[in-house]
C-alpha positions as CSV (number, residue, x, y, z in Angstrom):
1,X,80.6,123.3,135.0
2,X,83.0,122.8,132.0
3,X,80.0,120.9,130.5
4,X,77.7,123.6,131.2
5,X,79.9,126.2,129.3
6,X,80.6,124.4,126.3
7,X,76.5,124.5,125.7
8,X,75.8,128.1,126.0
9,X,79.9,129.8,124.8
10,X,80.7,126.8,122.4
11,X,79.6,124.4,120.4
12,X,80.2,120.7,118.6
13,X,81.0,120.6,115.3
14,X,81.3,117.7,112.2
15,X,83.5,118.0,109.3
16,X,84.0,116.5,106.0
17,X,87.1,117.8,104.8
18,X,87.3,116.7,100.9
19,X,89.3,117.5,97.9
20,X,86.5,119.6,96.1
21,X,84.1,120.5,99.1
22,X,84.4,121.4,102.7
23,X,81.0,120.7,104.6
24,X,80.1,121.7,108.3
25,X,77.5,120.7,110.6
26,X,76.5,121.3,113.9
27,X,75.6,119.2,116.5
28,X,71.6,119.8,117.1
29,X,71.7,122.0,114.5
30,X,72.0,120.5,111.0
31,X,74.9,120.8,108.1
32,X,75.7,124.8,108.4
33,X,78.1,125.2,105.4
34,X,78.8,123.6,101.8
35,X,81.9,124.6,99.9
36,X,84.1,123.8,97.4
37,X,87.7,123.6,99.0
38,X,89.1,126.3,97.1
39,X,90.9,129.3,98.4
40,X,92.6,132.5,96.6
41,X,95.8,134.4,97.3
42,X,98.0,136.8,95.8
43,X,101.1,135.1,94.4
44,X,103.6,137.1,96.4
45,X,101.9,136.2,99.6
46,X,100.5,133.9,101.5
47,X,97.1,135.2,102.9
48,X,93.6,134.9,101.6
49,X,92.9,137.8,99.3
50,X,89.9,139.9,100.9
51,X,90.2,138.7,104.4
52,X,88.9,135.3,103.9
53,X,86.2,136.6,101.0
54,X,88.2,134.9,98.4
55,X,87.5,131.2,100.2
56,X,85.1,128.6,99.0
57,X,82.3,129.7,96.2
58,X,83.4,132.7,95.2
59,X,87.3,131.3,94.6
60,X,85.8,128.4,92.7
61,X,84.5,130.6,90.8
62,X,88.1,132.0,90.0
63,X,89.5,128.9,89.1
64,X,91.3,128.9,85.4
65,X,90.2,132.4,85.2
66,X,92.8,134.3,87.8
67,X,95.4,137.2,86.0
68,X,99.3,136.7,86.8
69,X,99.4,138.1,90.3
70,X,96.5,135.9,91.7
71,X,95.7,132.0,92.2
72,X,93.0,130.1,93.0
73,X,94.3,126.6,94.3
74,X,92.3,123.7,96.0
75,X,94.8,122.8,99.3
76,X,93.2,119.5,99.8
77,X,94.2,116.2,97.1
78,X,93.0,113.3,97.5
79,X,91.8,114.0,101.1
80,X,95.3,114.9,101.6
81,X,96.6,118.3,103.0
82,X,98.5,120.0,100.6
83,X,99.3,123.4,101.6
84,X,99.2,123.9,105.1
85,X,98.7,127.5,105.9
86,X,95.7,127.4,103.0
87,X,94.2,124.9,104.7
88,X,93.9,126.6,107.9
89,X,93.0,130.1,106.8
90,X,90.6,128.0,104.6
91,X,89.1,126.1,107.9
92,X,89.5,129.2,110.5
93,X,87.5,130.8,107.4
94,X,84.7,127.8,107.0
95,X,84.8,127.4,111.2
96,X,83.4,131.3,111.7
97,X,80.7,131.2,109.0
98,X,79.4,127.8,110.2
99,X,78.9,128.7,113.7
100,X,78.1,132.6,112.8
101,X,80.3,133.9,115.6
102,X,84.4,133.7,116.7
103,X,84.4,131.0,118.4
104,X,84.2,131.6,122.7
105,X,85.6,128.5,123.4
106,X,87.5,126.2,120.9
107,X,84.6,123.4,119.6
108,X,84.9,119.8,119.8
109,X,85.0,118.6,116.9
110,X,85.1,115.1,114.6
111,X,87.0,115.4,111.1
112,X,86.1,112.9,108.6
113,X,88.7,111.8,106.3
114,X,90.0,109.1,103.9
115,X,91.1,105.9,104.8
116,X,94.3,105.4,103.0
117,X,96.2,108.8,104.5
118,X,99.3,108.1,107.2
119,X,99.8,108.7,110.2
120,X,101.7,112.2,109.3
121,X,99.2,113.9,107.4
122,X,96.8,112.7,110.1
123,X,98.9,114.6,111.9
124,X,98.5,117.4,109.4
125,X,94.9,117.7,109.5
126,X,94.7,117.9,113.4
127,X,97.4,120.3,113.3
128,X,95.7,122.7,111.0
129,X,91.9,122.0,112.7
130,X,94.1,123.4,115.9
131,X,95.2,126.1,114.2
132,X,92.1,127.1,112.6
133,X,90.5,127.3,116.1
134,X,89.0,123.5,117.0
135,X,89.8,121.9,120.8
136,X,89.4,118.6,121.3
137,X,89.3,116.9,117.8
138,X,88.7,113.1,116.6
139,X,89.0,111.8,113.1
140,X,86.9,109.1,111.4
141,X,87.2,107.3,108.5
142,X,84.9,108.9,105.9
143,X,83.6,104.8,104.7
144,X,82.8,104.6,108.5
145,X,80.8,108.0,109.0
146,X,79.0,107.3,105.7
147,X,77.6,104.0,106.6
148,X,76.7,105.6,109.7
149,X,75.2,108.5,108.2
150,X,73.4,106.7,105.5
151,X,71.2,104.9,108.4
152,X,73.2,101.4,107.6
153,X,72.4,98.7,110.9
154,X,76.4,98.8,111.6
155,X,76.3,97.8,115.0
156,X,74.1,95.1,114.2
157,X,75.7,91.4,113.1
158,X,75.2,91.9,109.5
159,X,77.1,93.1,106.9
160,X,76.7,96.7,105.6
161,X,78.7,97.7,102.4
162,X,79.2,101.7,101.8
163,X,81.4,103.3,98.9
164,X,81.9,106.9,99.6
165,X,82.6,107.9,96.0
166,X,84.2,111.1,96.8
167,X,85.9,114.0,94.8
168,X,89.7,113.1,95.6
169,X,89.1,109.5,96.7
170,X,87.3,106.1,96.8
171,X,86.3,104.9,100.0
172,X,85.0,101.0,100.1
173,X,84.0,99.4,103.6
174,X,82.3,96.5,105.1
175,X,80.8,97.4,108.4
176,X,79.0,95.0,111.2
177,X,78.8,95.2,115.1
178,X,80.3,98.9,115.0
179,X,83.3,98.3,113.1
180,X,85.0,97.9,109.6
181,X,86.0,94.5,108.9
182,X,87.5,94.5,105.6
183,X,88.1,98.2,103.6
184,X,90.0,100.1,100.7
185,X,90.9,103.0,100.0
186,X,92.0,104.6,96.2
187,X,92.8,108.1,94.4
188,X,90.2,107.4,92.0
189,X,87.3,109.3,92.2
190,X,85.4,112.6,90.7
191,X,88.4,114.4,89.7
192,X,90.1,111.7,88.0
193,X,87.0,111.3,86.0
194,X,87.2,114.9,85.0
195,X,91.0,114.1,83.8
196,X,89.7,111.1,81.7
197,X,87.4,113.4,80.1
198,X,90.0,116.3,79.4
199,X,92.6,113.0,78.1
200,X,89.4,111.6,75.8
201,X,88.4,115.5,74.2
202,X,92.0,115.8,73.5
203,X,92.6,112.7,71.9
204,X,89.2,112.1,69.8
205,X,88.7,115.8,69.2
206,X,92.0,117.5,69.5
207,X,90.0,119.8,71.7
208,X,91.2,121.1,75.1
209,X,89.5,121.7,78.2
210,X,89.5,122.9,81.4
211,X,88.5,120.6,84.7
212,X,85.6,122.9,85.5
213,X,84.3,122.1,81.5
214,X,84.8,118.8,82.4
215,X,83.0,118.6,85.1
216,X,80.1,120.1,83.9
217,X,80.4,117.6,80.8
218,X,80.0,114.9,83.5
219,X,77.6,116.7,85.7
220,X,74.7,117.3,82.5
221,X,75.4,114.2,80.0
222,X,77.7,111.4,82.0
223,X,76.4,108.3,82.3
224,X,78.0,105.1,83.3
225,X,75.2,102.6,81.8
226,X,73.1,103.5,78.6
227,X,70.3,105.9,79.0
228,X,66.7,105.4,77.8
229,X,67.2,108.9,75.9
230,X,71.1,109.6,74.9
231,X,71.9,113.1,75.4
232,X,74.2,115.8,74.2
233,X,75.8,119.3,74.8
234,X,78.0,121.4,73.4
235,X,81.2,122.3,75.1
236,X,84.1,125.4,74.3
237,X,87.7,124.5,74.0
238,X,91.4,125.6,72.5
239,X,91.6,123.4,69.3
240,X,95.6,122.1,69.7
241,X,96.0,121.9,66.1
242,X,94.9,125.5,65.1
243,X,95.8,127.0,68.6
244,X,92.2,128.7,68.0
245,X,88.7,128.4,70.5
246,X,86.3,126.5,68.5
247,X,83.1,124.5,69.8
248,X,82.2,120.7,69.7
249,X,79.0,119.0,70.1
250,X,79.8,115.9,72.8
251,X,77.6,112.9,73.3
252,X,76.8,110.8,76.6
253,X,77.8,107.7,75.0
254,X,81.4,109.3,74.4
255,X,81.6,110.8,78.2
256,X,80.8,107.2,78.7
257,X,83.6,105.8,76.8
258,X,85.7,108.1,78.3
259,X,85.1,107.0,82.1
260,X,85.4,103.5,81.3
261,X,89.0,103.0,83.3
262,X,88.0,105.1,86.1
263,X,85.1,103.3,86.3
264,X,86.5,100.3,86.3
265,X,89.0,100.8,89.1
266,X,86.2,101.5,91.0
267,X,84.8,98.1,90.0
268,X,88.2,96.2,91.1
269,X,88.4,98.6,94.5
270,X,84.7,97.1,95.2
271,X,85.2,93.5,94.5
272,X,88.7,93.7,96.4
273,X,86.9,94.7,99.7
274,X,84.0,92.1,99.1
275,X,87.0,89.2,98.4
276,X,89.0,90.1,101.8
277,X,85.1,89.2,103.8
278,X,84.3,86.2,105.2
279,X,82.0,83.9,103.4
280,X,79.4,84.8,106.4
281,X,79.3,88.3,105.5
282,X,79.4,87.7,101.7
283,X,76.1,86.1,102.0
284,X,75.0,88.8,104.0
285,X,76.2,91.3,101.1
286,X,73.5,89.5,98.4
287,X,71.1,90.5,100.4
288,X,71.6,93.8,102.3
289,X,73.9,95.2,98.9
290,X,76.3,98.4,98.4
291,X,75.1,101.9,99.5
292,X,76.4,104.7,96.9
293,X,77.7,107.9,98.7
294,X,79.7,110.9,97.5
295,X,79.1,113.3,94.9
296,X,79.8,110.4,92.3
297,X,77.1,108.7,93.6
298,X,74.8,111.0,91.5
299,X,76.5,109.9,88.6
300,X,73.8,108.5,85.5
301,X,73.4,104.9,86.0
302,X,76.3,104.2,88.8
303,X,74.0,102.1,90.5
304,X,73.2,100.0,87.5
305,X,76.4,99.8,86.7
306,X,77.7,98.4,89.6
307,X,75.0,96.1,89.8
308,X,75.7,94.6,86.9
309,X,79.4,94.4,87.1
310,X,79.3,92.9,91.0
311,X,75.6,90.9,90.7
312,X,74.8,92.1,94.0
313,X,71.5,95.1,95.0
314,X,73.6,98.9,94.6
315,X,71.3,101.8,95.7
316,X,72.4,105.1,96.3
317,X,72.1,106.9,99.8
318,X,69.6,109.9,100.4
319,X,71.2,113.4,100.0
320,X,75.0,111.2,99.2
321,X,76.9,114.1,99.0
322,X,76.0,115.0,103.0
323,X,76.0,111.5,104.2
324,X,79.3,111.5,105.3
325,X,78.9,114.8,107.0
326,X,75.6,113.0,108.6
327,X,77.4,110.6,109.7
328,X,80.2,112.3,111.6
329,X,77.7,114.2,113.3
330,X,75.9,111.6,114.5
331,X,78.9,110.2,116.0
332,X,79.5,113.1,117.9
333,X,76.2,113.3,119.2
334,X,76.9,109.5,121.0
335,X,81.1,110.3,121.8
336,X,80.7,107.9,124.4
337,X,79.1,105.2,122.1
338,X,81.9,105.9,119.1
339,X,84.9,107.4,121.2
340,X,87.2,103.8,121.3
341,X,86.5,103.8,117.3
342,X,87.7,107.6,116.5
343,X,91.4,108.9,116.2
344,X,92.0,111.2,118.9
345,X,94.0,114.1,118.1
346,X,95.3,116.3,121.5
347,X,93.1,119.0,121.8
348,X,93.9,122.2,123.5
């Protein structure tokens, strides 16, 4: 009867909680929502501005740009919560426009996150998923859900490498017959890319810049191996000298300069996973390679990159930045196949 409910009042849901996105999907149903984790509120309080219209896209939008008496702040870093209450009037916000309804009955639902948080802000998350409005809720690993989701044989006695190349984090694994044998877990990722970028501009150029201007920097001329056609943009920033706005014309050989340490922790986070495997599985790895997911994983040349540095096949996974998302879902769809393998949280 209970069973019978939850299909027609409720439903199941799969989230990827990151630093600089929040996606949703729905079991059956497909990914729902895509959103940058951002969320504005009056200084002097702690509620979302607009009833929740101030949440995702449009507070992006208002990052750098807010007057005194308004912030836009991301409440997830480095997959960790930062500010509770944001986070759940950011989730109760993200729950509603996924499933297009207040919820009947509170969903079921499996939270991906990184592998490197503890046990308390495990804790956290649950907490303000409970809040927000989920029941019964499970946490995975976001390596494990992206191997799943990226179609990897991981139940199968072979290895499968994924790195989840995320916004606030790294996620390396090594995967075979349904669970991780060797993984790691590091704050380096998209954002501190965007840092290196904002350290090199100051310190070649005198120029300064905002995150968002970095990003974009990375997003239309980053590179992490040569291109076949070098490219170029212009970019607006506070000269530090003058203390005036002036322009600069940036290259993708310099935004490749400039993620060379970021880069290479990457590099060392990979080849620490493949060194804790057994000699079995490394074998395995020559063959079968790393699957790139994560926004990162669109990155200019990663694969190349990687493949050079680590001599083994790198390819990145279909649609990265919704593997993970893919992947959780999928493991909701078979509970009973994945349930031993998930953090349970107590649902209500």
């Amino acid at each position: 009867m209970l069973n019978w409910l939850r299909q027609y009042f409720s439903c199941d849901l799969a989230i990827d909680l990151g630093t600089t996105a929040t996606r949703i999907g729905l079991s059956g149903d497909g990914i729902r929502l895509d959103e940058p984790s951002v969320v504005a509120v009056s200084r002097n309080s702690t509620g979302v501005i607009g009833k929740g219209a101030a949440v995702g896209k449009l507070a992006h939008q208002m990052l750098g740009r807010t007057p005194d008496g308004i912030r836009a702040v991301r409440p997830i870093v480095h997959g960790v919560i930062s500010d509770f209450e944001l986070t759940e009037a950011m989730l109760r916000y993200f729950l509603q426009k996924a499933t297009g309804q207040k919820l009947a009955m509170r969903p079921r639902v499996v939270i991906a996150v990184p592998g490197c948080i503890t046990a308390v802000e495990k804790r956290a998350v649950i907490n303000s998923a409970e809040r927000a409005g989920a029941g019964q809720i499970w946490l995975i690993e976001k390596a494990r859900a992206a191997g799943v989701g990226a179609g990897l044989p991981v139940s199968e006695p072979v290895a499968s490498m994924v790195c989840d190349l995320g916004g606030g984090t790294t996620e390396v694994a090594v995967m075979s017959l349904g669970d991780i044998v060797a993984s790691r877990s590091i704050r380096t990722a998209g954002d501190a890319m965007d840092l290196a970028i904002i350290k090199y501009l100051r310190r070649r150029y005198s120029l300064r810049i905002g995150e968002q201007s970095a990003e974009q920097l990375k997003l239309r001329i980053g590179s992490a191996a040569p291109l076949d056609h070098e490219l170029s943009h212009e970019v607006s920033g506070l000269d530090t000298a003058s203390g005036i706005p002036r322009k600069a014309m940036i290259t993708s050989e310099e935004i490749r300069e400039a993620l060379y340490e970021p880069l290479e922790e990457i590099v060392d986070c990979v080849r620490g996973t493949i060194e804790r495997c057994q000699p079995e599985l490394i074998a395995d790895l020559a063959d079968t390679g790393i699957v790139l997911t994560g926004g990162v994983a669109l990155l200019r040349g990663i694969d190349r990159h990687l493949n050079q540095r680590l001599g083994i096949p790198v390819r990145a996974a279909e649609a990265p930045t919704l593997t993970v998302t893919r992947g959780a879902m999928i493991c909701l769809d078979h509970l009973e196949q994945w349930h031993d393998r998930l953090d349970s949280g107590t649902g209500r």
